[in-house]
LOKOLMI-601003 format. One line per field, with one value per residue: x, y, z of N, C-alpha, C in turn; residue number from 1; residue in one letter. Coordinates in nm, 2 decimals, padded with zeros to 4 digits. Atoms other than C-alpha are relative to their C-alpha. Layout:
REM residues N
n.X: X|...
n.Y: Y|...
n.Z: Z|...
ca.X: X|...
ca.Y: Y|...
ca.Z: Z|...
c.X: X|...
c.Y: Y|...
c.Z: Z|...
n: NUM|...
res: A|...
REM end
This chain:
REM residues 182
n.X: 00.11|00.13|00.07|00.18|-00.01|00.05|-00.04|00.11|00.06|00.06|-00.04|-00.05|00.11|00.03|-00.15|-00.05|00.09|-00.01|-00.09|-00.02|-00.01|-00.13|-00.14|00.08|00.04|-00.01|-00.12|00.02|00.05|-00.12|-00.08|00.00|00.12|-00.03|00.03|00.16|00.05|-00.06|00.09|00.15|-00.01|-00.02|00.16|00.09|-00.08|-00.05|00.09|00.06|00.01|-00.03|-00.14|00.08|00.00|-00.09|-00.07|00.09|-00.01|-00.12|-00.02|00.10|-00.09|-00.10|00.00|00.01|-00.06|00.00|00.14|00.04|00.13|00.11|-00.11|00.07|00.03|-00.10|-00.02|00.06|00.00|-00.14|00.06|00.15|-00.02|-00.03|00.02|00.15|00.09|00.06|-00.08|-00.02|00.12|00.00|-00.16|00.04|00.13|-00.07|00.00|00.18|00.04|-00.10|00.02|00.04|-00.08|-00.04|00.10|00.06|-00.08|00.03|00.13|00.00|00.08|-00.04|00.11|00.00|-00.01|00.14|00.00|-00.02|00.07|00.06|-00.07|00.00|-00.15|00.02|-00.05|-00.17|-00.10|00.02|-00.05|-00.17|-00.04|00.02|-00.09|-00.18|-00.02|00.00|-00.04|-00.13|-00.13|-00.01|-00.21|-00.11|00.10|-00.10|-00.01|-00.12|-00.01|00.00|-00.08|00.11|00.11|-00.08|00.11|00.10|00.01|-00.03|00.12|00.15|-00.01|-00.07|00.11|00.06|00.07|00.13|00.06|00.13|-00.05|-00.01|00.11|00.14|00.11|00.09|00.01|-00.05|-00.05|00.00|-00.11|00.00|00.04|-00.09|-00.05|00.06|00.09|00.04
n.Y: -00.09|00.05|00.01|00.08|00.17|-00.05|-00.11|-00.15|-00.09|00.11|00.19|-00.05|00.05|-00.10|-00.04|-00.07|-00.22|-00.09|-00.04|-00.06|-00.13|00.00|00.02|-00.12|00.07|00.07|00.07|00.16|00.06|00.09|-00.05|-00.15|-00.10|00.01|00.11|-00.04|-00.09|00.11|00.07|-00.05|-00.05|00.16|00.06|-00.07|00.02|00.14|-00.03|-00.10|-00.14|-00.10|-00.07|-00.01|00.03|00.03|-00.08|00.01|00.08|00.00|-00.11|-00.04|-00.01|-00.12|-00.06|00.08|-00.08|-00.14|00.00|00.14|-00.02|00.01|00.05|-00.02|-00.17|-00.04|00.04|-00.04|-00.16|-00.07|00.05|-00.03|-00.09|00.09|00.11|-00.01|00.01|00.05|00.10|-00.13|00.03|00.12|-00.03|-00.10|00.07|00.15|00.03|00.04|00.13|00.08|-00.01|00.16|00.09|00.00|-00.11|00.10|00.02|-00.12|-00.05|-00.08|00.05|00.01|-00.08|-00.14|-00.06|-00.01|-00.10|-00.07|00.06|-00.06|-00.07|00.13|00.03|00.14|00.13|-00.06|00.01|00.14|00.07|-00.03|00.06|00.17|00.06|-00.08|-00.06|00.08|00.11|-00.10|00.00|00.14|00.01|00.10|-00.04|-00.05|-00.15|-00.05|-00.12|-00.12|00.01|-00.04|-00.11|-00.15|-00.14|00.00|-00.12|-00.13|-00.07|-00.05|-00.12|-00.08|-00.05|-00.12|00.04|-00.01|-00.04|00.07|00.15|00.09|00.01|00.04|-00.01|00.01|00.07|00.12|00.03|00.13|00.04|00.12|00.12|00.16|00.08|00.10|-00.05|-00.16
n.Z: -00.01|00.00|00.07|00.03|00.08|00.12|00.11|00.04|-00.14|-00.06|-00.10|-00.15|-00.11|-00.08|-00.10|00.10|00.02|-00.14|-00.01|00.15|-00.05|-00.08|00.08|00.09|00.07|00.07|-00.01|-00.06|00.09|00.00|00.09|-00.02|00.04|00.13|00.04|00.05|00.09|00.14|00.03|00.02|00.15|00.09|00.03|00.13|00.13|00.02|00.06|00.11|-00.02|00.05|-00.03|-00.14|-00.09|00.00|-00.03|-00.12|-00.09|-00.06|-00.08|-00.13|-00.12|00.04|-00.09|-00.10|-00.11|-00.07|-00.05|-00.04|-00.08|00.19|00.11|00.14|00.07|00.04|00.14|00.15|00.05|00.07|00.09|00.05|00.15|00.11|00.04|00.06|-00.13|-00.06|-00.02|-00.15|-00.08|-00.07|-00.15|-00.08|-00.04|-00.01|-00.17|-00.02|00.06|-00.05|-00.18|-00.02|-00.04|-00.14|-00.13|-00.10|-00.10|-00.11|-00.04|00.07|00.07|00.13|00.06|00.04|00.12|00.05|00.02|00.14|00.08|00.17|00.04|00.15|-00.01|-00.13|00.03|00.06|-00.12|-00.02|00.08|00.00|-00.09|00.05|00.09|00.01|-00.10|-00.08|00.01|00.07|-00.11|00.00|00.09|00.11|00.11|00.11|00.09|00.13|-00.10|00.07|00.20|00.06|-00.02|00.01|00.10|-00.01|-00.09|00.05|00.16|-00.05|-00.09|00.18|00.04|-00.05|-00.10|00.00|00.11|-00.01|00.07|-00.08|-00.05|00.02|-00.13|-00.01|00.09|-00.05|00.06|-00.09|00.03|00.09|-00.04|-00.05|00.11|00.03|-00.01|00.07
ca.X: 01.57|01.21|01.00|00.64|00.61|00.34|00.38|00.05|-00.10|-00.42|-00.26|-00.11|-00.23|-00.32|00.07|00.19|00.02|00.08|00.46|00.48|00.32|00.59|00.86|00.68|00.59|00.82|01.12|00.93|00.82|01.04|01.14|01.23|00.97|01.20|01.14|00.76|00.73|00.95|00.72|00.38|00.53|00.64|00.28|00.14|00.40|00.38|-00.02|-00.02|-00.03|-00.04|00.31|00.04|-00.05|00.31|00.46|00.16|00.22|00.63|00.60|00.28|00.48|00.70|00.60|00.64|00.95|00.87|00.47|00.37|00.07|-00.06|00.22|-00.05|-00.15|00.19|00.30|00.01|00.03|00.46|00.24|-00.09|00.07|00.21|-00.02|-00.39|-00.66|-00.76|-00.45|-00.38|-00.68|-00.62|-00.20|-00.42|-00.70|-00.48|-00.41|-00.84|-00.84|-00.55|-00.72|-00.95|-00.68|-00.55|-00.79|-00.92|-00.62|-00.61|-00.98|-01.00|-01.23|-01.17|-01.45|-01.30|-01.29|-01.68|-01.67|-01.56|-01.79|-01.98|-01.67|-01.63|-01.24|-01.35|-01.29|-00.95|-00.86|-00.99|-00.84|-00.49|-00.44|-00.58|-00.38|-00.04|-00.03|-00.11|00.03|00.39|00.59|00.67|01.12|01.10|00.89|01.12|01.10|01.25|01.47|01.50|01.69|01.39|01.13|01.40|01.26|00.94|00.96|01.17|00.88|00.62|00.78|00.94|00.53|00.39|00.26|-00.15|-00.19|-00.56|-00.43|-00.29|-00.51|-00.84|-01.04|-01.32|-01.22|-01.24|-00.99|-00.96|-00.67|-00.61|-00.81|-00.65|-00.46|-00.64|-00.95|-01.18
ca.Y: -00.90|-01.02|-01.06|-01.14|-01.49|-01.35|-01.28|-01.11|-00.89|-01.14|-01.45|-01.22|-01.27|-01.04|-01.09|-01.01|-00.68|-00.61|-00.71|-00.47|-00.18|-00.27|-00.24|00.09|-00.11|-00.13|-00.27|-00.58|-00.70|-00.99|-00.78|-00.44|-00.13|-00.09|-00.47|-00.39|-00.14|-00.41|-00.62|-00.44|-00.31|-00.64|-00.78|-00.52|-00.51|-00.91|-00.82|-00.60|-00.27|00.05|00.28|00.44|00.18|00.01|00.34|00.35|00.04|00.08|00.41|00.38|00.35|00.67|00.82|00.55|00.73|01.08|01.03|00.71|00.81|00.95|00.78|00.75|01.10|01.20|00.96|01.05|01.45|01.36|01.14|01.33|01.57|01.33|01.03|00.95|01.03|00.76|00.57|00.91|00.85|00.48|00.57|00.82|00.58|00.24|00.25|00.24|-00.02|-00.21|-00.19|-00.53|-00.72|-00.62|-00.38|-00.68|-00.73|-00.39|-00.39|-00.15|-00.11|-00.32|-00.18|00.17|00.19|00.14|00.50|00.57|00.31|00.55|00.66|00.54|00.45|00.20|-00.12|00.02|00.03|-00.29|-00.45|-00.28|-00.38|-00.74|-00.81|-00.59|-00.43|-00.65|-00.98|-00.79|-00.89|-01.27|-01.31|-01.58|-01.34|-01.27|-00.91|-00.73|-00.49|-00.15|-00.11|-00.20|00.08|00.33|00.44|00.37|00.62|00.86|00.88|00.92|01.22|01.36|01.41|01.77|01.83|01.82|01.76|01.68|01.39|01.27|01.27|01.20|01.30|01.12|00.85|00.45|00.27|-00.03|-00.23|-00.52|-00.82|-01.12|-01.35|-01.65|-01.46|-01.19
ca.Z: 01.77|01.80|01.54|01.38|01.22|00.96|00.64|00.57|00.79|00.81|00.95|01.24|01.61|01.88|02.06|01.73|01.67|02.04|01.99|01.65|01.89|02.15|01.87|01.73|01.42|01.12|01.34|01.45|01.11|00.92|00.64|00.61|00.53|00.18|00.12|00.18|-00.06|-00.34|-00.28|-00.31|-00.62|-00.77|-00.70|-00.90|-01.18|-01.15|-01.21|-01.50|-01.34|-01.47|-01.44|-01.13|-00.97|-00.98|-00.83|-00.57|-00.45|-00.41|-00.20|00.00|00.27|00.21|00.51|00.76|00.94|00.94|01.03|01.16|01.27|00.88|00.68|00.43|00.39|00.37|00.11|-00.10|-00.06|-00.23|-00.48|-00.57|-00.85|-01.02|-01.03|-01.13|-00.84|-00.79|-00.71|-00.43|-00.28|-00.22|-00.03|00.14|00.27|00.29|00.66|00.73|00.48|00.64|01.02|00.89|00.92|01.27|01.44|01.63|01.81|01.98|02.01|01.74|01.50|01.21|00.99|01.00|00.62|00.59|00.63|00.29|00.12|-00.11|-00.21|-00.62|-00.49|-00.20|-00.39|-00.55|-00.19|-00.11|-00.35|-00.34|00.01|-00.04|-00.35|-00.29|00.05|00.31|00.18|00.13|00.44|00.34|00.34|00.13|-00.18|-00.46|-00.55|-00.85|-00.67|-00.68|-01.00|-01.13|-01.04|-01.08|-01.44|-01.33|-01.08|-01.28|-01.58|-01.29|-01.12|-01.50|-01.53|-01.51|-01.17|-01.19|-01.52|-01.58|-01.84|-01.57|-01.30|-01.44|-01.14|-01.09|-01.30|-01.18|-01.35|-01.05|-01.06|-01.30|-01.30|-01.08|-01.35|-01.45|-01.36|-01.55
c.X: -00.13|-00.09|-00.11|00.05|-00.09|00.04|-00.07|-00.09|-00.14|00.01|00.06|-00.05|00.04|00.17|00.09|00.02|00.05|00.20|00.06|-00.03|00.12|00.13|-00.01|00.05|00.12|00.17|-00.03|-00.03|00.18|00.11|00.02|-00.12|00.03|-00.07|-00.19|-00.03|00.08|-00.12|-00.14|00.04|00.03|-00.12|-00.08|00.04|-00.05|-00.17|-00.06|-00.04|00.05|00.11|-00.06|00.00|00.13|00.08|-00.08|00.04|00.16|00.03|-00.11|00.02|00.04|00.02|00.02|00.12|-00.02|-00.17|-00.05|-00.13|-00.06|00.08|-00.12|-00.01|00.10|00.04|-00.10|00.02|00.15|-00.11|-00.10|00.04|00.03|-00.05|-00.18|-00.07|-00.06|00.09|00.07|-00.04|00.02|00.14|-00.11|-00.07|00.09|00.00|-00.14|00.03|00.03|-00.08|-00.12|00.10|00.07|-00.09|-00.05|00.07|00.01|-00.11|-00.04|-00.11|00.00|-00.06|00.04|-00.01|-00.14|-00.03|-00.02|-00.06|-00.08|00.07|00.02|00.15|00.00|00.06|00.13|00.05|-00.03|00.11|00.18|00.04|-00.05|00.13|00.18|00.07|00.02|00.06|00.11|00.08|00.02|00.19|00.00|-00.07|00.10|-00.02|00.08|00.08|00.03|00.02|-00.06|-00.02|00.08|-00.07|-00.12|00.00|00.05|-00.06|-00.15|00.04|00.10|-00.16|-00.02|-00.06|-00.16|-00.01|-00.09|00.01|00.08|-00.07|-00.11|-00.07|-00.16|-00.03|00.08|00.04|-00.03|00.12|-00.01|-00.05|00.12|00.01|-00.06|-00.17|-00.05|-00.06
c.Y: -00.09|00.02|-00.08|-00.15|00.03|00.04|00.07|-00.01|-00.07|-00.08|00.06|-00.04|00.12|00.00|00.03|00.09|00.05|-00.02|00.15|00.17|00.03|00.10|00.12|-00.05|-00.05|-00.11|-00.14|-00.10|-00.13|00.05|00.14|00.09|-00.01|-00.14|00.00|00.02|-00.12|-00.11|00.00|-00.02|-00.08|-00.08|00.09|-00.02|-00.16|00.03|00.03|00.12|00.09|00.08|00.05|-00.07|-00.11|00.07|00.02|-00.10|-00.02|00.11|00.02|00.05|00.09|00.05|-00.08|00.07|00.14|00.05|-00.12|00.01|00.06|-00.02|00.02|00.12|00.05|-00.06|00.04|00.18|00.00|-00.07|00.07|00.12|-00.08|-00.15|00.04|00.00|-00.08|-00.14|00.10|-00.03|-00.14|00.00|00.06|-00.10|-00.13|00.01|-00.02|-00.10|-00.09|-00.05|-00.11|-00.07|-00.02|00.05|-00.10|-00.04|00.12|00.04|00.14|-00.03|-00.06|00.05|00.17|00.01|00.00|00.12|00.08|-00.14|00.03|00.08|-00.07|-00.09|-00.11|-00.14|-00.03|-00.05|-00.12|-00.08|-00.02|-00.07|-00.17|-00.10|00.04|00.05|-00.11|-00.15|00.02|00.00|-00.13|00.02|-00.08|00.04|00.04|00.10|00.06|00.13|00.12|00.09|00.03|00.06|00.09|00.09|-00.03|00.15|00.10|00.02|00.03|00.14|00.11|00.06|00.16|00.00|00.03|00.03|-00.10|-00.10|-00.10|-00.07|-00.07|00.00|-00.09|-00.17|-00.13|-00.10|-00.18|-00.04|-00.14|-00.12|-00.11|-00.08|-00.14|00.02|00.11|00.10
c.Z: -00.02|-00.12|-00.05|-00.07|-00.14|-00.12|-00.11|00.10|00.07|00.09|00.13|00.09|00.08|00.10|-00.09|-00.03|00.16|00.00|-00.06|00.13|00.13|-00.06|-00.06|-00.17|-00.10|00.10|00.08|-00.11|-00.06|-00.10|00.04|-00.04|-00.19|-00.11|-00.04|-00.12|-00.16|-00.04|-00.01|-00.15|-00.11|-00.01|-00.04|-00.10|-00.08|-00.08|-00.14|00.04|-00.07|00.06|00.17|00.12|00.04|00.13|00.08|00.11|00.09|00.06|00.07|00.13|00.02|00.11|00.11|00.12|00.02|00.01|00.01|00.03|-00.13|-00.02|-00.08|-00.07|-00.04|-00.12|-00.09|-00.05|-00.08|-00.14|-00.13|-00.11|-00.09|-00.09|00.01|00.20|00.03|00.07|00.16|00.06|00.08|00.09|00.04|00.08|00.01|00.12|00.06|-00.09|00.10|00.13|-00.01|00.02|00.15|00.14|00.12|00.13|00.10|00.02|-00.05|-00.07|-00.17|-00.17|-00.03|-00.14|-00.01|-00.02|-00.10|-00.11|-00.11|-00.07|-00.12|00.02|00.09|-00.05|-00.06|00.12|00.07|-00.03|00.01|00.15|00.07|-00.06|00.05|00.15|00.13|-00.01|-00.08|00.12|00.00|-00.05|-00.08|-00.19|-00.09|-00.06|-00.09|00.11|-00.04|-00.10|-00.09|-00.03|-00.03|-00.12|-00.01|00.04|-00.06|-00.09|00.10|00.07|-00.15|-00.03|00.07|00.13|-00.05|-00.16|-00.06|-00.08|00.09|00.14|00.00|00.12|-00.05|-00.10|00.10|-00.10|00.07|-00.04|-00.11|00.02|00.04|-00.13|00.02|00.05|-00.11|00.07
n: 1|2|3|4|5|6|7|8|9|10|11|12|13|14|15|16|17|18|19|20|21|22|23|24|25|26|27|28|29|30|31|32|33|34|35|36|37|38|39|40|41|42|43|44|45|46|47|48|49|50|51|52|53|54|55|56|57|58|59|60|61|62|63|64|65|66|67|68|69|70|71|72|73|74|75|76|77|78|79|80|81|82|83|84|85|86|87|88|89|90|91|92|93|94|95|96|97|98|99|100|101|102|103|104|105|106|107|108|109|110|111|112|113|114|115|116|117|118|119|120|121|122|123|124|125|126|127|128|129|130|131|132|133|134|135|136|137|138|139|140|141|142|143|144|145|146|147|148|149|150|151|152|153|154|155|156|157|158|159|160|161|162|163|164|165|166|167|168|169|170|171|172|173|174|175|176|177|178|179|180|181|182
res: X|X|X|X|X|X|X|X|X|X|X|X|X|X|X|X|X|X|X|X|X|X|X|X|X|X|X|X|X|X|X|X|X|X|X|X|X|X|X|X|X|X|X|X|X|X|X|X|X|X|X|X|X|X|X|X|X|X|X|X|X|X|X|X|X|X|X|X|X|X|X|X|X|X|X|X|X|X|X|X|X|X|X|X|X|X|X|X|X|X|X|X|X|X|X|X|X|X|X|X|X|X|X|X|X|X|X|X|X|X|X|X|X|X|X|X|X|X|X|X|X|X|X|X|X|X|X|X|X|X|X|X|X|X|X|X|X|X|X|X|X|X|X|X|X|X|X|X|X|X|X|X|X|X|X|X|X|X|X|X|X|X|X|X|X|X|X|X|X|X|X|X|X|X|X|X|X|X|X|X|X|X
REM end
């Protein structure tokens, strides 16, 4: 089977992106969608992330087979009772982030996230798919595997749904300063 050579969504090229839409997307990549999501979520963990944005980054994806077209929105509406709003907002909104990195190749617009720039969440989502998202399809990336996240995920979905200590509407946390940086 054919596949990208990339192993973040940056370094792609325009016959790459055009194979991926050939292939209707996750079956052209080098890893799998699962592996994706291991390895978002190990480069946050690896970070210093919060239980949130750990369990944000290993299910963004969620939706990728049964809405390809909003995976995001979908993953965030199984997400958004149980985790802080401002980590919702960013699954929700990741796919416009993501479209700098490619949009160029389908003569898209890569810029679509500008849209939501006076949004207080913008640089979250920046960030998240900078650091964790987009540089998350490399085979040779050693992720913890599933096993892992298991009681991550079962102390983030054990939480009450919508409970304002969890949530914190309105509240910008950001993700963890890059290591060896402040």
């Amino acid at each position: 089977m054919e596949t990208v050579k990339f192993t973040a969504m940056k370094d792609g090229t325009r016959e790459e992106y055009e194979l991926l839409r050939k292939l209707e997307a996750p079956h052209g990549y080098q890893i799998t969608r699962l592996e994706h999501g291991l390895q978002s979520a190990t480069r946050a963990y690896r970070d210093g992330a919060d239980l949130d944005w750990v369990c944000a980054a290993l299910l963004h994806d969620i939706g990728d087979g049964l809405a390809p077209q909003n995976h995001d929105r979908f993953a965030a509406e199984i997400l958004r009772p149980f985790i802080r709003e401002e980590c919702a907002w960013v699954v929700e909104h990741h796919g416009a982030f993501q479209m700098l990195y490619y949009a160029h190749h389908y003569d898209w617009n890569p810029n679509e996230r500008d849209k939501y720039k006076d949004n207080p969440y913008f640089q979250s989502c920046a960030d998240f798919c900078e650091r964790w998202d987009q540089s998350s399809f490399d085979p040779h990336y050693q992720s913890e595997p599933l096993e892992f996240f298991e009681p991550m995920v079962r102390a983030l979905f054990a939480r009450k749904a919508y409970d304002p200590k969890v949530i914190c509407a309105g509240e910008v946390r950001g993700l963890p300063p890059v290591k060896g940086h402040s």
